[in-house]
C-alpha positions in Angstrom: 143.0 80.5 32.9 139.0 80.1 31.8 138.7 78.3 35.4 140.6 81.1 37.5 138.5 82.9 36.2 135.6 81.2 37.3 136.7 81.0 40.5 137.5 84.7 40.7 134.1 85.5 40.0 132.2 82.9 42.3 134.4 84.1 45.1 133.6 88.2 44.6 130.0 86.6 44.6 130.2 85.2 47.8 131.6 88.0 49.4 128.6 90.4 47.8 126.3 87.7 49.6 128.2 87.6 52.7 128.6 90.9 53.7 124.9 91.4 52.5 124.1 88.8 55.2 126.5 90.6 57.5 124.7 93.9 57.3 121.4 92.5 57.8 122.4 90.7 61.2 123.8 93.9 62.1 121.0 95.9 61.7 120.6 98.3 65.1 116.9 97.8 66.4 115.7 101.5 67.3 114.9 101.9 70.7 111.3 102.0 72.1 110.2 105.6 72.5 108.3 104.5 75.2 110.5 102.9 77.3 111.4 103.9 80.6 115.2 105.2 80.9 115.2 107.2 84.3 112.5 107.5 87.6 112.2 109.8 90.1 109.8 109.2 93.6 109.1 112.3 95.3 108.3 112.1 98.9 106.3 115.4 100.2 104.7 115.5 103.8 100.8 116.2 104.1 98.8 116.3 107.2 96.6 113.0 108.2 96.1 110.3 110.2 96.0 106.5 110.4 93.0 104.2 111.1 93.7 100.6 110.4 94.7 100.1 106.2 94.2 103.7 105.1 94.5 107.2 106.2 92.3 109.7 107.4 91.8 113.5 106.8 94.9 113.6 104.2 95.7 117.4 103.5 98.2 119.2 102.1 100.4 121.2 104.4 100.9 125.2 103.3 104.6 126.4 104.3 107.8 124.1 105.6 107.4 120.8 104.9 109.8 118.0 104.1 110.3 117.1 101.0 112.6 114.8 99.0 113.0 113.8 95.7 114.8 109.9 94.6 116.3 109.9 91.5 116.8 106.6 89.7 118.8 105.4 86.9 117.4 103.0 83.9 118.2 100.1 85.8 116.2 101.6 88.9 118.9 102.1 91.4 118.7 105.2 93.7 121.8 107.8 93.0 121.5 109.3 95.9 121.9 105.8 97.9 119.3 106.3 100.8 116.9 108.8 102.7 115.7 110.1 105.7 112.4 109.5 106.4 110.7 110.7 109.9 108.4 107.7 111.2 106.2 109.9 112.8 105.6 112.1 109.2 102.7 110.5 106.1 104.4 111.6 102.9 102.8 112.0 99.4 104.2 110.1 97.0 104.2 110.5 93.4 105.9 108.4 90.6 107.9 110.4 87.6 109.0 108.1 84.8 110.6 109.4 81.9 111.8 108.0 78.8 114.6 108.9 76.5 113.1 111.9 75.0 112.6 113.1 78.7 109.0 113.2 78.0 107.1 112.0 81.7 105.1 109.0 81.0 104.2 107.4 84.1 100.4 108.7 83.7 100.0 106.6 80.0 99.7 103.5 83.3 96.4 105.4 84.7 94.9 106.1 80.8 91.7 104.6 81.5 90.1 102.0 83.9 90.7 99.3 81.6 94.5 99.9 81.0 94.8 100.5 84.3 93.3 97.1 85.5 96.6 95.8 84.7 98.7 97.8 86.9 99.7 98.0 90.9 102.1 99.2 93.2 104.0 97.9 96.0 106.4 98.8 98.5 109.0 95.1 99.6 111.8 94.4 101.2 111.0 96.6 104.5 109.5 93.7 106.6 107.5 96.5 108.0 105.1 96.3 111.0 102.2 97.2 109.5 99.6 99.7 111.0 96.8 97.1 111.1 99.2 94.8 113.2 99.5 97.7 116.1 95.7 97.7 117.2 94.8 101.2 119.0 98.2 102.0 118.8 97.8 103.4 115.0 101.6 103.5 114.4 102.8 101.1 112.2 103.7 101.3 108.2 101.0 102.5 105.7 100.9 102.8 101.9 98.0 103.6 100.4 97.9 104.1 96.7 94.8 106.8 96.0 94.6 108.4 92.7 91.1 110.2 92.5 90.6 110.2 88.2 92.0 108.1 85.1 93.7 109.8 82.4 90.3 110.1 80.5 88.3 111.5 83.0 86.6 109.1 84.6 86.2 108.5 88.8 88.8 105.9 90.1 86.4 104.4 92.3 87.3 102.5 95.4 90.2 100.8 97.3 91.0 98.0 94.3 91.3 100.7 91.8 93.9 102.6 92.9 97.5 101.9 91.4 100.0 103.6 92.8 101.5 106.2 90.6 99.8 108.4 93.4 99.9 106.9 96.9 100.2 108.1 100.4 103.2 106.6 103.1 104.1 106.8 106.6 107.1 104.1 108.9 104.7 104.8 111.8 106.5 104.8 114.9 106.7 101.3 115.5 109.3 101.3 112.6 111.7 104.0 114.2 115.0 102.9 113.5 114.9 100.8 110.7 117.6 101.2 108.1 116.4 99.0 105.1 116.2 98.7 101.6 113.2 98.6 100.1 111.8 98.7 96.7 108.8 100.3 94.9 107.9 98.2 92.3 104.9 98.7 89.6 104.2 95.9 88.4 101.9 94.8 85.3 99.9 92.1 86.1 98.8 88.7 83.8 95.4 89.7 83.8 92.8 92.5 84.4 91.0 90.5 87.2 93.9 90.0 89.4 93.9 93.6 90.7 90.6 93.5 92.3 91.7 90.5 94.9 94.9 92.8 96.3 94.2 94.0 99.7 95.6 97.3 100.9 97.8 95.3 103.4 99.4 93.4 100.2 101.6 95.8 99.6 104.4 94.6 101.6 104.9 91.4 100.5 108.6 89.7 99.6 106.9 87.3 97.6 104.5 89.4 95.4 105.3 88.0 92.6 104.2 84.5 93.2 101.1 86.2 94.6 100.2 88.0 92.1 101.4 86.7 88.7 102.8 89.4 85.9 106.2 91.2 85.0 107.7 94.0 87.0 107.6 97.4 84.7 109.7 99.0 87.1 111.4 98.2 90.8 113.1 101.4 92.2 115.4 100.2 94.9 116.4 102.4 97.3 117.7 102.6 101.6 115.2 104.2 104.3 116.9 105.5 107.1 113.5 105.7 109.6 114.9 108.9 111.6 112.4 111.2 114.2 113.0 114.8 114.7 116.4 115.0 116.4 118.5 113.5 113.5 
């Protein structure tokens, strides 16, 4: 009887230790405030022109003006599917990202120069023909990130600054046509010298990632429909 006993009690003992065990391995990790659980791109049509890898004369347009808004899920995918946009049009485009508390925090990517450094945009997947490949004929495929200040203040200065969050687009009429998917992807790169070897023609690039080495923070995937005026 003295030995059942014994047994009794090194049994409930195990089964304190085991379900203590239990509980620890099932402990939920909270999630990270921080982290990115939807997107939105906004497309909006300015005035401009292109010259080669930028544009020229960028202005906002007062009045009627196209203007179309991507919303993305946390795994980046479009839930509207796929837009219209008109070759012939530039369109400003601006990154929202939002995490679970809805709060917008694409802008903690552009904090200051030396967070920044870490950070750059791309448009892939298009296999565009790029404006610089049309010669005097100025219409082929532009994006052009061009954020003006950092989060603290301070000048953005120059072409190997810029990010992305902020950036400028256009099919150019040497696309009309094209139904594509693309992606915009921001991606953080291995290191803060990287960033200052990407060209503004870089942005199209399948294989960006063996190019520039890093981790994708986010790759919005979404259908272009490149339509003119009579759709």
């Amino acid at each position: 009887m003295k030995k059942l006993r014994n047994y009794s009690y090194l049994f409930i003992a195990f089964s304190l230790l085991f379900n203590a065990c239990s509980k620890d391995d099932d402990q939920v990790v909270p999630d990270d405030p921080n982290a990115i659980t939807s997107s939105r791109l906004d497309f909006i049509e300015v005035n401009g022109s292109p010259h080669g890898d930028h544009f020229h004369d960028l202005a906002e347009i007062t009045g009627e003006k196209d203007s179309i808004a991507v919303e993305f899920d946390q795994f980046g995918v479009a839930k509207s599917g796929h837009i219209h946009l008109d070759p012939h049009k530039i369109y400003r485009v601006q990154l929202h990202a939002f995490n679970s508390a809805g709060n917008e925090v694409q802008n903690d990517f552009l904090a200051s120069k030396a967070v920044a450094d870490f950070y750059k945009a791309f448009i892939v997947g298009g296999n565009f023909t790029l404006n610089p490949e049309t010669g005097d004929a100025e219409n082929g495929a532009l994006f052009q990130p061009r954020e003006q200040v950092y989060g603290d203040g301070t000048s953005v200065n120059g072409k190997y600054e810029t990010t992305g969050i902020l950036a400028y687009f256009s099919l150019g009429e040497a696309n009309e046509g094209a139904d594509t998917d693309v992606s915009y992807v921001l991606r953080k790169l291995a290191d803060n010298t990287t960033k200052a070897t990407i060209e503004r023609t870089d942005w199209n690039h399948d294989d960006y990632a063996s190019r520039f080495a890093g981790e994708d923070v986010l790759k919005l995937t979404f259908e272009i429909h490149a339509v003119g005026h009579d759709h």
